[in-house]
C-alpha positions as CSV (number, residue, x, y, z in Angstrom):
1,X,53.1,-52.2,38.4
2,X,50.8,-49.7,36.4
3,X,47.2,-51.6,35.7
4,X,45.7,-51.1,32.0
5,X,43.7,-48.3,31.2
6,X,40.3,-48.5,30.4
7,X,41.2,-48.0,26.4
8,X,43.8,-50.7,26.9
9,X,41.7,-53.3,28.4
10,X,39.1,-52.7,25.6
11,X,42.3,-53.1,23.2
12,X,42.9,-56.0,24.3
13,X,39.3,-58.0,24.3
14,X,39.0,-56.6,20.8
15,X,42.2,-58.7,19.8
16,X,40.7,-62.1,20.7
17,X,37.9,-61.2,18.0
18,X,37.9,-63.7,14.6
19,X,37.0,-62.9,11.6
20,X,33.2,-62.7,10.9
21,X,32.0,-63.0,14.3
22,X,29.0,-61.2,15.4
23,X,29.5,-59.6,18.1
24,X,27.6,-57.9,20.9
25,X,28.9,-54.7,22.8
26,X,27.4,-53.9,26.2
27,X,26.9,-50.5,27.5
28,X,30.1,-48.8,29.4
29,X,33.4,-49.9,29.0
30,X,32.4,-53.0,26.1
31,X,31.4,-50.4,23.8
32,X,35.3,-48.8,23.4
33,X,36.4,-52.6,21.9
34,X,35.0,-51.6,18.1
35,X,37.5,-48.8,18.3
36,X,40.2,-51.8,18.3
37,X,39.9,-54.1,16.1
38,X,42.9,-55.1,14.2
39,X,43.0,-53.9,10.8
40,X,41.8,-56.0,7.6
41,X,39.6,-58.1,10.2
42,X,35.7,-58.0,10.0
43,X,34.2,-58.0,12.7
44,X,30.2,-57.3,13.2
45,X,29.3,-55.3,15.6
46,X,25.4,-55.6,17.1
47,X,23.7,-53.0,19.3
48,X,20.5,-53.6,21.0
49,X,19.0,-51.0,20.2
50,X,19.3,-51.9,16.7
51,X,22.3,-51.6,14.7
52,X,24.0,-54.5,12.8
53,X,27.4,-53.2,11.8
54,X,28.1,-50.8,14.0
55,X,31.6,-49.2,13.6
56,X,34.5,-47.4,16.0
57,X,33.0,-44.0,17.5
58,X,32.8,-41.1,15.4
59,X,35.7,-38.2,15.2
60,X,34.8,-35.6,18.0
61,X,32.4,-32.6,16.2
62,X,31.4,-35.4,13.7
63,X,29.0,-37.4,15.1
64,X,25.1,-37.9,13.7
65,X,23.3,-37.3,16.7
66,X,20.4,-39.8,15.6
67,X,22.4,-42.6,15.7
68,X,24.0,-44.2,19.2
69,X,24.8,-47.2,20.5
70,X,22.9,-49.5,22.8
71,X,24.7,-47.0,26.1
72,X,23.3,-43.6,24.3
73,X,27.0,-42.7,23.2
74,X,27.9,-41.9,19.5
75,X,28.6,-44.7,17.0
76,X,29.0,-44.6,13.0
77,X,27.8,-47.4,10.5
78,X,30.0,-49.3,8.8
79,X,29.4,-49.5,5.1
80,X,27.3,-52.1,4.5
81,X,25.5,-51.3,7.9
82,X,21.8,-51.2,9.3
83,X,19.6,-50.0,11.6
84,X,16.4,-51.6,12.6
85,X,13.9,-52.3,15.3
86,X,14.9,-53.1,18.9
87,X,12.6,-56.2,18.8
88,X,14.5,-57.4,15.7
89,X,17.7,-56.8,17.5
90,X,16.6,-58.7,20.5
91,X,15.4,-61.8,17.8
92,X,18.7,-62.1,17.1
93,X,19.8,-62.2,20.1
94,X,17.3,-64.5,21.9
95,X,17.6,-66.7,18.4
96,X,21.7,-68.0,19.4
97,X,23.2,-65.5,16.4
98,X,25.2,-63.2,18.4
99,X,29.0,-65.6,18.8
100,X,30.0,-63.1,21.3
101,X,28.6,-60.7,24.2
102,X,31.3,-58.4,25.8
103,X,29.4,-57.3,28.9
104,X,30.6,-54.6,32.0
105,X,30.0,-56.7,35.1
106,X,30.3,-55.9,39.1
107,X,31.4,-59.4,39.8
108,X,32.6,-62.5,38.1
109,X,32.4,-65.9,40.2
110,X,34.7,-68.7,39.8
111,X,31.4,-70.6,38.2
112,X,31.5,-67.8,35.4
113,X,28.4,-66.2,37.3
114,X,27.8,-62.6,36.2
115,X,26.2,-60.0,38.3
116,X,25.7,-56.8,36.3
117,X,22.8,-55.0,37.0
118,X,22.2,-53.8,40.4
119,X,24.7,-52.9,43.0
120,X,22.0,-52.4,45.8
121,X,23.5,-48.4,46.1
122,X,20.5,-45.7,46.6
123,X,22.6,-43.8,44.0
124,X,22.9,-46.1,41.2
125,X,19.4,-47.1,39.8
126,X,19.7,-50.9,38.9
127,X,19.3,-51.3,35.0
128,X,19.1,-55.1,33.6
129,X,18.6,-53.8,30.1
130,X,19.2,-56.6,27.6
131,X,22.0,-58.2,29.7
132,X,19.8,-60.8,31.1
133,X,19.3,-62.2,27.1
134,X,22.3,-61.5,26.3
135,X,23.8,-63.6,29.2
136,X,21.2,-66.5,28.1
137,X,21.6,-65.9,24.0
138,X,25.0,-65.1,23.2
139,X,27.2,-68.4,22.2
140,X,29.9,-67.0,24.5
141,X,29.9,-64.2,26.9
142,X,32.9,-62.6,28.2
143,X,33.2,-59.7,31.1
144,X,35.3,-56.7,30.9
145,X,35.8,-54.8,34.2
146,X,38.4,-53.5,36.7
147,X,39.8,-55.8,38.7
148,X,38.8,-54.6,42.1
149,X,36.1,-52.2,43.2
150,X,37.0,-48.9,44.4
151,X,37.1,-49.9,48.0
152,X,39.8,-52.5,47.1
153,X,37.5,-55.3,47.5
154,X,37.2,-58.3,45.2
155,X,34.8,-58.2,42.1
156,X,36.1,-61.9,40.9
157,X,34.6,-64.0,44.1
158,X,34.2,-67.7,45.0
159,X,30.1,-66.4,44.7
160,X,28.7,-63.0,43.7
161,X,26.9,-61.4,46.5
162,X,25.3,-59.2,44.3
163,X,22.5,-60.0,42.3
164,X,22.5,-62.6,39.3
165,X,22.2,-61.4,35.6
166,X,22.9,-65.3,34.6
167,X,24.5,-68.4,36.1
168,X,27.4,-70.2,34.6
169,X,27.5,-68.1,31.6
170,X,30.8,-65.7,31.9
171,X,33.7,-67.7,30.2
172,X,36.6,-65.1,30.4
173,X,37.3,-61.8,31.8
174,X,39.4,-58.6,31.2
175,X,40.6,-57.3,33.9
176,X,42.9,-53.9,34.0
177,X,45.6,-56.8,35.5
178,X,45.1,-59.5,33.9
179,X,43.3,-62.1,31.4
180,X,41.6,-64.9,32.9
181,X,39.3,-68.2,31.9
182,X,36.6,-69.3,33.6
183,X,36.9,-73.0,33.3
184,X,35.5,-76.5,34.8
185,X,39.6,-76.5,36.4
186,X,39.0,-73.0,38.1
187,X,39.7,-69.3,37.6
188,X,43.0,-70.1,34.8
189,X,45.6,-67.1,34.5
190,X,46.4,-66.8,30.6
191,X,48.0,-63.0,31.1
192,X,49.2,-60.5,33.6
193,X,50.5,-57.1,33.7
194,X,54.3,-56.5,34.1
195,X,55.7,-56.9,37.7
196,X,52.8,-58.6,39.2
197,X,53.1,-62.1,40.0
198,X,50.5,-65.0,40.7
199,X,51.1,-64.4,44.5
200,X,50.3,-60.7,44.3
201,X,47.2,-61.2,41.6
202,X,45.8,-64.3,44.0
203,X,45.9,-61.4,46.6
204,X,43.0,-59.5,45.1
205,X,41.5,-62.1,44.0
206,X,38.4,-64.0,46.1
207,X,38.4,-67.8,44.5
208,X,41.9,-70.1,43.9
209,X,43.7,-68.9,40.4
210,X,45.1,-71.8,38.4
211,X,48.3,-70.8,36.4
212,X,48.2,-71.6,32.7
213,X,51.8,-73.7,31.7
214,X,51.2,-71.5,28.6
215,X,50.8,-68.0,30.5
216,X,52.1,-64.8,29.0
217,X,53.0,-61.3,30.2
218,X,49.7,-58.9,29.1
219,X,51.4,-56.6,26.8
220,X,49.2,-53.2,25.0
221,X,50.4,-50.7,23.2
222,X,50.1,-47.2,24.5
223,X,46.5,-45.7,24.1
């Protein structure tokens, strides 16, 4: 069993991404997905900070040091592209326009609870950022983190334990193992990695996992 890559899990979310949705990338891990997206497909790509078509990062020694994405890193423009205000930026998102906001998170509940921001560690300062409008604004908000912390302990729980960015708002999650839904029937399964199983995935897992009839092996190309 060889869990996903951090490229590959972003490869993934990016392929659930239709045409002409606005999208939100948080800061982390979210903002490798624009890297990924399938070829011929818009997709538009929002940063906080204030960029409406943002596009994949730039080629190393290329970059324009003035313009970054919402996590400080590099970005380009896409033709077509703008930059802007932050306080236009967050109008758009506290207005319901962004369809989708691809946030890091530290724990998932089986409610779609998402706790993001503080991990109560003296060497981490907490940071809510925008997540807290995001979790509140964004049609649909989906969570892309590793599977387990470090320590081996669960990060998708029956309730977080840390504290709450948003309640209820988290409807699927990328995991380096697998693909899951966060529905009104429980945590569902839609994909796993090869040579794990449901028994071996329910054994990092906190809440009950429901298996979809429909449930497919998570297959990425090599990043």
């Amino acid at each position: 069993m060889t869990p996903l890559s951090r490229r590959q899990m972003a490869w993934r979310a990016a392929q659930d991404l239709a045409e002409g949705q606005y999208v939100n990338l948080g800061i982390g891990l979210p903002t490798m997905v624009c890297d990924f997206v399938p070829p011929g497909r818009e997709v538009v790509f929002h940063a906080e900070n204030g960029i409406l078509g943002m596009g994949p990062a730039p080629e190393p020694g290329k970059g324009d040091k003035d313009l970054i994405n919402a996590g400080k890193g590099l970005t380009t423009l896409l033709p077509g592209g703008t930059f802007f205000h932050h306080n236009d930026a967050f109008l758009m998102i506290r207005g319901g326009h962004i369809d989708v906001s691809i946030m890091g998170a530290y724990e998932v509940s089986e409610r779609g609870d998402l706790a993001n921001w503080a991990t109560g560690s003296d060497k981490l300062a907490p940071g809510v950022g925008g997540a807290m409008d995001l979790a509140a604004g964004a049609r649909e908000v989906w969570a892309l983190m590793e599977h387990n912390a470090k320590d081996g302990a669960p990060r998708i729980r029956k309730s977080c334990v840390l504290p709450l960015t948003a309640g209820g708002c988290v409807k699927r999650v990328y995991t380096n193992l697998a693909v899951l839904d966060i529905t009104r029937d429980g945590v569902v399964v839609r994909e796993m990695i090869d040579g794990l199983d449901l028994a071996g995935l329910q054994r990092l897992t906190e809440p009950k996992l429901v298996l979809a009839n429909d449930w497919k092996k998570l297959e990425v190309p090599a990043l």
